[in-house]
C-alpha positions as CSV (number, residue, x, y, z in Angstrom):
1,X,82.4,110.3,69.6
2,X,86.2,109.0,69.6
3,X,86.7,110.5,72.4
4,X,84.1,109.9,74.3
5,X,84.2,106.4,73.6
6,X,87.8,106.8,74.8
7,X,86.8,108.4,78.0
8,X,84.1,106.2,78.8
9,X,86.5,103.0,78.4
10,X,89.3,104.3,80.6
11,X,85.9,105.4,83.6
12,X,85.0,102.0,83.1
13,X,88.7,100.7,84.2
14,X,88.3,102.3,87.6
15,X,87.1,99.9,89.9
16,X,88.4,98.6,93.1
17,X,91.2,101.0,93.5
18,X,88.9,104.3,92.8
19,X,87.1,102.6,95.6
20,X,89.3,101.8,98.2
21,X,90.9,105.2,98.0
22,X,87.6,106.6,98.7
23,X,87.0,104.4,101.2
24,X,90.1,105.1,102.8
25,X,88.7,108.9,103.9
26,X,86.4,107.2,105.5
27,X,85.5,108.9,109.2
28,X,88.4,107.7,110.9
29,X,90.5,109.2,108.3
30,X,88.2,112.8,108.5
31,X,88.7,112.9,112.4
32,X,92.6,112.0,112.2
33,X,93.5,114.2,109.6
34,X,91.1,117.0,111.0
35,X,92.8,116.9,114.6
36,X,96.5,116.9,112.6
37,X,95.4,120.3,111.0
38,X,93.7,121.8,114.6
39,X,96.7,120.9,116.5
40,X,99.6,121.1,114.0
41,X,98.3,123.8,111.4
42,X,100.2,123.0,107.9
43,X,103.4,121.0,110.3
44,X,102.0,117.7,109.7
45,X,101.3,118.6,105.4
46,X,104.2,116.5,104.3
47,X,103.4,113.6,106.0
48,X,100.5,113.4,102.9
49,X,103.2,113.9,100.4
50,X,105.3,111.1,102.1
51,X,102.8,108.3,102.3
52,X,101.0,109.0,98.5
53,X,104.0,107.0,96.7
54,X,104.1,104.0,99.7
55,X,100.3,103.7,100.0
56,X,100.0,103.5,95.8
57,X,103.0,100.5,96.1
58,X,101.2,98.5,99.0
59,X,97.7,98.9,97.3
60,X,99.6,98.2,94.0
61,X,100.8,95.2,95.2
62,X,98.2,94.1,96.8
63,X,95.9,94.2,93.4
64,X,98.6,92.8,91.7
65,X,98.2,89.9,94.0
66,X,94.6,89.6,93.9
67,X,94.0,90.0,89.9
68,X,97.5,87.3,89.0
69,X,96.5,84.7,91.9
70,X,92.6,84.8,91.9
71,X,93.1,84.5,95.6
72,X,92.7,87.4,98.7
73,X,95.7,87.7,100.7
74,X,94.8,85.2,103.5
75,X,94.8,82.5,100.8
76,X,98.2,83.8,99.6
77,X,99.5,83.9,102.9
78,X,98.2,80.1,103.4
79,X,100.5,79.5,100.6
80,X,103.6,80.5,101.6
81,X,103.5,80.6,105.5
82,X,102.3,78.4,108.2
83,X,98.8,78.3,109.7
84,X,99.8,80.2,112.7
85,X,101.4,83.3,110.8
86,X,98.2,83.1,108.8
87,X,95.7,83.2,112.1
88,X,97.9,85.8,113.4
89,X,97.5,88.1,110.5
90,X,93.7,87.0,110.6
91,X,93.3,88.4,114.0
92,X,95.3,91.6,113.7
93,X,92.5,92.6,110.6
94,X,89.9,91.1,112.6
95,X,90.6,93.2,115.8
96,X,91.8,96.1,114.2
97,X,89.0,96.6,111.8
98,X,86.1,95.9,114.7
99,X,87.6,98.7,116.8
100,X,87.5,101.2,113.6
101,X,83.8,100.2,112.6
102,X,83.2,100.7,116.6
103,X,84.7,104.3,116.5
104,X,83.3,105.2,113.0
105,X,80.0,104.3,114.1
106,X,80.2,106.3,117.2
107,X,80.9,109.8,115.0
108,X,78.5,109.0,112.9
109,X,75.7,108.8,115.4
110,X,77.5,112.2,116.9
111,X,77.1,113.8,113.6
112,X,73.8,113.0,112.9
113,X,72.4,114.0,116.3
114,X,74.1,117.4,114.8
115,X,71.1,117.3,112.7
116,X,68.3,115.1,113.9
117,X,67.0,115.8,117.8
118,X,67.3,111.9,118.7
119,X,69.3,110.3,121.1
120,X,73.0,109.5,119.2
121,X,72.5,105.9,120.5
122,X,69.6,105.1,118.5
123,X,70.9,107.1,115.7
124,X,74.1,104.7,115.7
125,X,71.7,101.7,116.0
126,X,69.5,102.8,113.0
127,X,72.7,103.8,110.9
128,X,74.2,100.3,111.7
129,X,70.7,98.5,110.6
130,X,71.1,100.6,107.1
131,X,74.8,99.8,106.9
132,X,73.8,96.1,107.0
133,X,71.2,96.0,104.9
134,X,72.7,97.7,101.9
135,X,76.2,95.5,102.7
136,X,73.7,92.2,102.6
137,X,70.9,92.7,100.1
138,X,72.8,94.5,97.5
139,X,74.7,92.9,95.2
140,X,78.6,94.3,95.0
141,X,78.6,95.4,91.2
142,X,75.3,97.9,91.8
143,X,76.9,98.6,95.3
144,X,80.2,99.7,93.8
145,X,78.1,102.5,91.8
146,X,76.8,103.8,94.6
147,X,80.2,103.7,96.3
148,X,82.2,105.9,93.7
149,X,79.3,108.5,94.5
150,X,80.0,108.5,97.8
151,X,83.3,110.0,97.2
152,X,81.9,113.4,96.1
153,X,81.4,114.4,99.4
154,X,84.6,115.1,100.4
155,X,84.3,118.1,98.1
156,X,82.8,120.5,100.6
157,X,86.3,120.4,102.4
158,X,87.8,121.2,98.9
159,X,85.0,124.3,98.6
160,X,86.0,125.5,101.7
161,X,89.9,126.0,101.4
162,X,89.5,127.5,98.2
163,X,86.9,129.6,99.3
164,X,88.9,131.3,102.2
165,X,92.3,133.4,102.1
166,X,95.1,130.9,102.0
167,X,99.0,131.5,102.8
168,X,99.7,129.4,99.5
169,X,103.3,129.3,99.9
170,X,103.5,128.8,103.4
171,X,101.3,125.9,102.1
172,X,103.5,124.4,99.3
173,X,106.7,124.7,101.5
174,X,104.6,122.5,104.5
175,X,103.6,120.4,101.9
176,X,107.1,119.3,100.7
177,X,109.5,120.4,103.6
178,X,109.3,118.1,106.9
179,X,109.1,119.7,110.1
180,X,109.9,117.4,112.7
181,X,108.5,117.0,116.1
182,X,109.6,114.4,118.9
183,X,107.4,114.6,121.3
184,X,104.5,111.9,121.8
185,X,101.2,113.8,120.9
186,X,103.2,114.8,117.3
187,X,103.8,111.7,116.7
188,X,100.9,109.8,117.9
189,X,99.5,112.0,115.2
190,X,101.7,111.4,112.2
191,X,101.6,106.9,113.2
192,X,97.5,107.9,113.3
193,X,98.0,109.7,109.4
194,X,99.9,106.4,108.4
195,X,97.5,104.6,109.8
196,X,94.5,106.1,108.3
197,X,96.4,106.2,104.9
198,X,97.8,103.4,104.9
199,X,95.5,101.0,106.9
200,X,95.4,97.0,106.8
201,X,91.6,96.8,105.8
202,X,92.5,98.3,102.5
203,X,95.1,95.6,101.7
204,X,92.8,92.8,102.0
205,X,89.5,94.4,100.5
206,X,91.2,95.9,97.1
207,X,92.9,92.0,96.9
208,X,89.5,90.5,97.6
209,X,87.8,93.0,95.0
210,X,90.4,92.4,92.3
211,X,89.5,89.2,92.9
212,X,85.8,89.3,92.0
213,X,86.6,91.5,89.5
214,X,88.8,88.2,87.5
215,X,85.6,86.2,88.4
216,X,82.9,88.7,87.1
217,X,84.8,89.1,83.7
218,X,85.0,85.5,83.5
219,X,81.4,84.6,84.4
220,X,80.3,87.0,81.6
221,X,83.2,86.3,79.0
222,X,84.7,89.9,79.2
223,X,88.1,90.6,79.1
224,X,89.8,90.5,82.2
225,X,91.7,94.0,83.5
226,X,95.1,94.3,82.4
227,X,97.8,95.0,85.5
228,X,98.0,98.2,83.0
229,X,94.6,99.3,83.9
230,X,94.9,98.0,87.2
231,X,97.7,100.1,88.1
232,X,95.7,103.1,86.9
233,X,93.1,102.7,88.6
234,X,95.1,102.2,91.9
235,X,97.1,105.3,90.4
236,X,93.6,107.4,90.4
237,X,92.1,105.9,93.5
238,X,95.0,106.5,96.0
239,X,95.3,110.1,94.5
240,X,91.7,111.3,95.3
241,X,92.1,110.0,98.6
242,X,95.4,112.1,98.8
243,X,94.1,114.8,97.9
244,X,90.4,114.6,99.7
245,X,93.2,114.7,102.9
246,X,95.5,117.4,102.0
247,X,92.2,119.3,101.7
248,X,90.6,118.5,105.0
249,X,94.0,119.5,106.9
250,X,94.5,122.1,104.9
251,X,91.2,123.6,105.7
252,X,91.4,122.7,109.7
253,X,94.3,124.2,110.0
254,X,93.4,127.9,108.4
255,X,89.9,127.8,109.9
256,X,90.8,126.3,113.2
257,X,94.4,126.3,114.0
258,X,94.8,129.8,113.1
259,X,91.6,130.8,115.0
260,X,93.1,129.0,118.5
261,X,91.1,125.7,117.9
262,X,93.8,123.0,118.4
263,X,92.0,120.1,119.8
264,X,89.0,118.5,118.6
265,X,86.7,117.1,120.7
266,X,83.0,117.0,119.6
267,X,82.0,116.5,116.0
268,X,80.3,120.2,116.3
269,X,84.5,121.3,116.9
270,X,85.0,119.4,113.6
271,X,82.0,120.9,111.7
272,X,83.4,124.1,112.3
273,X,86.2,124.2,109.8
274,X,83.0,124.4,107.1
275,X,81.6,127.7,108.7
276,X,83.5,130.0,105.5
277,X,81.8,127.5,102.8
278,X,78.2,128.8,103.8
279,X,79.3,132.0,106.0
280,X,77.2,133.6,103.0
281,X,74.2,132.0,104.2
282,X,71.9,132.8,107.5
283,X,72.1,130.1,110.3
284,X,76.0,129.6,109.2
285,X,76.9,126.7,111.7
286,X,73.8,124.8,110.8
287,X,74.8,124.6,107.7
288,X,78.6,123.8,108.4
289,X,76.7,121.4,110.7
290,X,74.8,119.3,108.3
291,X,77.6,119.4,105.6
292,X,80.4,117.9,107.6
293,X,77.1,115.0,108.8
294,X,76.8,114.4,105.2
295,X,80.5,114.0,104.5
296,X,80.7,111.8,107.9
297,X,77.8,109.6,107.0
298,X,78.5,109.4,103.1
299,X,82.3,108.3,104.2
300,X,80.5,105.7,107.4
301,X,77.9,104.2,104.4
302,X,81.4,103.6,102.1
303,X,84.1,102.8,104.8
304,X,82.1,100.7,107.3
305,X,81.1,98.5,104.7
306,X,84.4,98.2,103.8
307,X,86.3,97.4,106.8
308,X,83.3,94.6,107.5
309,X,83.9,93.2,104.3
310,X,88.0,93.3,104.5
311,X,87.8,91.2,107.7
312,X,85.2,89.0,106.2
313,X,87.2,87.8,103.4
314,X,90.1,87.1,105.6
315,X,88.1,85.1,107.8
316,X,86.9,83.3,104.8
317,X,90.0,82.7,102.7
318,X,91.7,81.3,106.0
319,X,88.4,79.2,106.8
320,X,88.0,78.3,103.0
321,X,84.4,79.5,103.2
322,X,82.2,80.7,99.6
323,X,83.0,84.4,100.0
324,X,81.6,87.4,97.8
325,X,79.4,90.0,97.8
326,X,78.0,89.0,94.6
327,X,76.7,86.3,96.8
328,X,73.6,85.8,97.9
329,X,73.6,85.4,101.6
330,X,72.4,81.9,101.7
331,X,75.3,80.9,99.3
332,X,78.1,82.4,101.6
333,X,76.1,82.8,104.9
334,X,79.6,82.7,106.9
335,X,81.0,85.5,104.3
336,X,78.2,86.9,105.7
337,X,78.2,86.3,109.1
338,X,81.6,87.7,109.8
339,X,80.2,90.8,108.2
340,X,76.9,90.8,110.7
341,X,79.6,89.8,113.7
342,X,81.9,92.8,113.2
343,X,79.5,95.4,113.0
344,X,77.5,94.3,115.4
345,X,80.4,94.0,118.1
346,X,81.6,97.5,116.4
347,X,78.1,98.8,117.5
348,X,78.0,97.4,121.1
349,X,81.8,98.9,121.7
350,X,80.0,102.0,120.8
351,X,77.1,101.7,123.2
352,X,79.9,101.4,125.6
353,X,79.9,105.1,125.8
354,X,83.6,106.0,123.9
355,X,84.5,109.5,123.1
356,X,84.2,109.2,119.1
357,X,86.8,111.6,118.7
358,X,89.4,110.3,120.3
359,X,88.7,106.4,119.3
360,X,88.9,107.9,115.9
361,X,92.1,108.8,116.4
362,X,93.1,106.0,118.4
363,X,91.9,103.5,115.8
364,X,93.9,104.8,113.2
365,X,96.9,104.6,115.4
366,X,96.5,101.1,116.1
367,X,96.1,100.5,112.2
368,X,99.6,102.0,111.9
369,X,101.0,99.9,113.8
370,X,98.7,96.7,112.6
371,X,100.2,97.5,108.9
372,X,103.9,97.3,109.8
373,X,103.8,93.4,109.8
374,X,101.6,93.2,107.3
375,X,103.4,94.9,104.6
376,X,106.8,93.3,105.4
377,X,104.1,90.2,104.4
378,X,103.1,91.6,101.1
379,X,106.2,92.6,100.0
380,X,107.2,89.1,100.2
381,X,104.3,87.3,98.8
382,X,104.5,90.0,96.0
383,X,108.1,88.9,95.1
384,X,107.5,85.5,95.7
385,X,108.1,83.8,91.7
386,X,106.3,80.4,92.9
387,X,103.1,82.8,93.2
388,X,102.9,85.9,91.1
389,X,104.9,83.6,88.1
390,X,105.8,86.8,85.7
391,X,104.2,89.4,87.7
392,X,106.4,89.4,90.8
393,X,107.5,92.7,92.0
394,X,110.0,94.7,89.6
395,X,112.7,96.7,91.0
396,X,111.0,100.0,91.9
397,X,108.2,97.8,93.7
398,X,110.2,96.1,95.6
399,X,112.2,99.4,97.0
400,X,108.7,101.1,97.6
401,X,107.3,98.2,99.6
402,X,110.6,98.0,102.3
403,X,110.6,101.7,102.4
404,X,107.0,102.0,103.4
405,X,107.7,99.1,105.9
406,X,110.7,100.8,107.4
407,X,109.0,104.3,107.7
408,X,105.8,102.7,109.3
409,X,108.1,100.7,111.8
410,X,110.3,103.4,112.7
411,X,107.2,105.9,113.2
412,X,105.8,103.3,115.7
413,X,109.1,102.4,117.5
414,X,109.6,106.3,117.6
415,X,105.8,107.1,119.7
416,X,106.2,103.6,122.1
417,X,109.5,105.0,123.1
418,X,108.2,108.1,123.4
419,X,105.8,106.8,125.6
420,X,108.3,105.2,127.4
């Protein structure tokens, strides 16, 4: 009973973090790390190993900020910059995250016409009504159940690669031993992985929920989280995600890449790489079919909602509107307004007629480079004594956060010279 009691108190600590990791496979993340594996086979493996330890200090610091200050990180960046630098970084998360809910909702109408004989335009419209109604009408603490759920279904990826025959230690040695590449479509790639793992929308959302978190323990006289249980829960959180993607490339790369597949274009190419999980089965690719549609549209219902919500409390901490989606929408109806905006201008991109696998990739690329400013930012708010009091950064923090900021910056300076 001990120790049940004991595991049931340390499930309980995972919040926010367990979250945004989840959220951070979301389908941008499946299509990005699924064309690295087509095209690259195990090259682009280490790239995984690389970001785990700088996407756990951004997201670190970024709770940290949240949970000490009580304030998202537009309000912290009020604090200690100007109004322009603060409308700036606004706009970048504004802008970046529209384009990524515009391209996640295009695959996820792709993958469900997989499966249901509509027309993917009214099957993107119909997911985007659903998207907004559970975003609006449900409150965040019975939403966040449903969220960690959601993460299961990255398992079928997981299935698959330890289902099929795998070159283990060709693995292992890709996973910890660069091999380098200068040429653009390589590293257009690896600033698309960094942007996928390491993406702007999660910075402000896991500050905003941390956030909430304070408030909700406060509102019901529990204890707050301790920056010990915090950091766990990041700890937890940024691993799955890890791992959910060293799984998906892994198992692109032997099902695809090694059977002559190196560019994905369709979500069908994509749903391939889950044929071996039901090869047992008759009607294989329908199967492989509507598993990789239920991994795409369990990721859409968790990351869309996200990336709405991440651009909402920016506008709102900058704006100094009632924000929270423990909210009800006619106590924060700009909070909630933002959120309707961005998805519907996400959706109407998508009518547009975009190639959802490429704007997957491109979306993530264009978060790689969004993040490079933005955690040069946190790194400074984090180590700033006037805000964080005790809790600034320590040593190791600190080191993490410029790393991450010089990798990120020298990945983008490498593909636009490339391009050049």
């Amino acid at each position: 009973m001990a120790k049940k009691s004991k595991l049931s108190k340390w499930l309980s600590g995972l919040g926010p973090g367990l979250i945004t990791g989840a959220a951070d496979d979301d389908p941008s993340g499946i299509a990005t790390y699924s064309q690295a594996g087509a095209a690259f086979g195990y090259g682009q493996l280490w790239t995984l190993t690389l970001c785990l330890p700088l996407m756990m200090a951004v997201q670190e610091a970024s709770a940290r900020i949240g949970r000490v200050t009580g304030e998202g990180l537009a309000q912290a960046t009020a604090r200690r910059y100007s109004r322009k630098v603060l409308y700036g970084v606004v706009a970048l998360v504004v802008i970046a995250n529209t384009i990524n809910i515009a391209a996640d909702i295009a695959a996820v109408g792709e993958s469900l016409a997989l499966l249901i004989p509509l027309p993917t335009t009214l099957l993107s419209v119909l997911f985007t009504i659903i998207v907004l109604l559970l975003e609006i009408f449900i409150g965040y603490h019975q939403y966040a159940k449903f969220l960690k759920l959601l993460a299961l279904a990255l398992l079928s990826y997981v299935a698959t690669a330890l289902l099929v025959h795998e070159p283990w230690g060709e693995i292992l040695e890709a996973t910890f031993v660069p091999r380098l590449q200068f040429d653009t479509a390589y590293l257009y790639v690896i600033v698309g992985i960094l942007g996928t793992t390491i993406s702007p929308y999660m910075f402000f959302w896991q500050a905003a929920e941390e956030v909430e978190e304070r408030d909700y323990a406060d509102k019901n006289h529990h204890r707050r989280r301790t920056i010990r249980q915090l950091r766990t829960d990041n700890a937890v959180g940024m691993g799955v995600s890890q791992m959910g993607s060293w799984f998906m490339m892994v198992t692109t790369a032997t099902v695809l890449h090694a059977n002559g597949v190196t560019n994905i274009a369709t979500a069908a190419d994509a749903a391939k790489a889950l044929e071996p999980l039901v090869q047992t089965f008759p009607h294989a690719g329908t199967w492989a079919k509507a598993l990789f549609a239920l991994g795409v549209v369990g990721m859409g219902l968790l990351g869309i909602p996200v990336l709405a919500g991440s651009a909402s409390y920016a506008v709102s901490e900058a704006f100094g509107w009632s924000q929270g989606l423990d909210k009800k929408p006619h106590e924060a109806p700009g909070f909630y307004g933002v959120i309707i905006a961005s998805i519907a201008i996400g959706l109407s991109i998508t009518l547009l007629g975009i190639n959802p696998m490429r704007s997957l990739v491109f979306a993530a690329v264009l978060n790689g480079v969004v993040a490079v400013p933005l955690v040069f930012l946190i790194s400074r708010i984090a180590n700033d004594r006037h805000i964080m009091g005790r809790q600034v950064s320590g040593k190791l923090s600190r080191i993490m956060l410029m790393v991450t900021f010089a990798v990120m910056a020298v990945c983008a300076l490498a593909l636009f010279a490339s391009l050049f």
